[in-house]
C-alpha positions in Angstrom: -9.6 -15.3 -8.0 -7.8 -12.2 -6.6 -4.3 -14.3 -7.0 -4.9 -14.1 -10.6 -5.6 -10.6 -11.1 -1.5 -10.2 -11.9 0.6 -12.3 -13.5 3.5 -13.4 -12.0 5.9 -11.0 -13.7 3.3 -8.3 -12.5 3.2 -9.8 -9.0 7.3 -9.5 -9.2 7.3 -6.0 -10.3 5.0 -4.5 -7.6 6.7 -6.3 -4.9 10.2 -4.6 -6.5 8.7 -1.7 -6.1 7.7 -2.6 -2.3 11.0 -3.1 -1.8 12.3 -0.3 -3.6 9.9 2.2 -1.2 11.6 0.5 1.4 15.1 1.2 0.9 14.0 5.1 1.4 12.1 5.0 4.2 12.3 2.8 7.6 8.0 2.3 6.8 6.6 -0.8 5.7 4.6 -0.7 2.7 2.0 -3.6 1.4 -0.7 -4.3 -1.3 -4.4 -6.5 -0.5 -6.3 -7.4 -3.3 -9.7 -8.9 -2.8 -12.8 -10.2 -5.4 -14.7 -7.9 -3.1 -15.0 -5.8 -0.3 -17.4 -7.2 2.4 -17.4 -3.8 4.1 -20.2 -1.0 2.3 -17.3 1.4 3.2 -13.8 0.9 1.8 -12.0 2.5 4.2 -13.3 1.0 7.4 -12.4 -2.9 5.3 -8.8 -1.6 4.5 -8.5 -0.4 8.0 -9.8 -4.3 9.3 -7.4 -5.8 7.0 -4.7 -3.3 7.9 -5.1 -4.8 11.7 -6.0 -8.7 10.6 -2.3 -8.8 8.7 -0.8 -7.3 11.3 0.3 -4.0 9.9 -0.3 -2.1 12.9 2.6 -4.0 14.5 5.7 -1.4 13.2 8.2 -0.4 16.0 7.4 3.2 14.3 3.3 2.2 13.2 4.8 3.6 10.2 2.7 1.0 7.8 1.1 1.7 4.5 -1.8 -0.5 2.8 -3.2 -0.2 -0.8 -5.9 -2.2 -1.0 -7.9 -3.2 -3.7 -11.2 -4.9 -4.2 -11.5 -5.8 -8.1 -15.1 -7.0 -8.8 -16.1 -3.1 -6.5 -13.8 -1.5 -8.7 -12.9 0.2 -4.7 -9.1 1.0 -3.8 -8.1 2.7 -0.8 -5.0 4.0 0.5 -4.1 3.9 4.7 -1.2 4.8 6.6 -1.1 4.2 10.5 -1.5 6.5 13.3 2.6 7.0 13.2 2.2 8.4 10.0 -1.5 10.0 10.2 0.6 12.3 13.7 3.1 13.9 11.4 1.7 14.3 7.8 -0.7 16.8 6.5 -4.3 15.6 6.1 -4.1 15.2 2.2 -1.2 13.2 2.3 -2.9 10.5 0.5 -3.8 12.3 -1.9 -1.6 13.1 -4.9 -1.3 8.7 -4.4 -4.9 8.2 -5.0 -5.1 10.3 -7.9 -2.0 8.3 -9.9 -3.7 5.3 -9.0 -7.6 6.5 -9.8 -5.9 7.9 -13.2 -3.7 4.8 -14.4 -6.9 2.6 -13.0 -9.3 3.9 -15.4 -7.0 3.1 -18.1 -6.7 -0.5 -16.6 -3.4 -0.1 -16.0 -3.3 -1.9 -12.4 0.3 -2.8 -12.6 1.7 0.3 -13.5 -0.5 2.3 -11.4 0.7 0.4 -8.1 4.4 0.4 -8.8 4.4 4.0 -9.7 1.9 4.7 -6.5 4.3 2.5 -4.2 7.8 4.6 -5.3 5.5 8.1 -4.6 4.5 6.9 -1.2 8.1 5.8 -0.2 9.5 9.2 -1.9 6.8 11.1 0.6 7.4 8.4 3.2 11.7 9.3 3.1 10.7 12.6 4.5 9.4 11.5 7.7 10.5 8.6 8.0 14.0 8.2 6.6 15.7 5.3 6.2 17.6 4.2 9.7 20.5 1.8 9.0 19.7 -0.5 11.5 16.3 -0.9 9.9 14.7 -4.4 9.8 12.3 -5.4 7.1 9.0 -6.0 9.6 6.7 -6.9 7.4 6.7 -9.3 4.3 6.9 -7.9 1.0 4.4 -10.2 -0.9 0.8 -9.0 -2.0 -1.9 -10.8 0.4 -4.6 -11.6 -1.1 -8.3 -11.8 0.9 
């Protein structure tokens, strides 16, 4: 079951850290875990789940997905088209090599909170933090 791939102290630290990458930035960052991805290409399946839990909804479309499928052993890492206008085309990047490199260790929790404070560090730059900023998207991990 994908809701018990973390533990709930795990859960709690990478939805800190969602919240942390928030305070920077006026984007809204969230994590999908599934057993697997029903989609041969990882990307296109983040991008449907990106639309089916309404990410693409931000006043700024300024939303950014991890997603993971655990039994695939496939992550990706999306932004929307806010984002994808003003940053360079390797944005992603320097994120999916923390993750690939603390994933192949197995260490999932670490990996996303530290790949969740770098994308609201690079987020902060184009997207700084307005203060009348509304939280627009909840905070939890979704799980498919």
């Amino acid at each position: 079951m994908p809701q018990n791939f973390f533990n709930e102290v795990q859960k709690e630290q990478i939805v800190k850290a969602i919240q942390a990458a928030e305070l920077n930035s006026s984007g809204e960052v969230r994590l999908h875990i599934e057993k697997n991805c029903p989609n041969p290409n990882v990307l296109d399946r983040a991008a449907e789940v990106f639309h089916a839990i309404g990410m693409d909804k931000t006043a700024q479309r300024n939303g950014v997905l991890f997603y993971l499928s655990i039994e695939d052993r496939k992550f990706a890492v999306i932004g929307d088209k806010g984002i994808d206008e003003v940053v360079p085309d390797d944005f992603w990047e320097s994120t999916k090599e923390l993750l690939r490199s603390h994933f192949s260790q197995g260490l999932f929790t670490e990996g996303f909170t530290k790949a969740i404070h770098l994308a609201g560090e690079q987020l902060k730059h184009y997207f700084p933090y307005q203060k009348d900023d509304t939280n627009e998207l909840p905070d939890e991990i979704s799980f498919g």
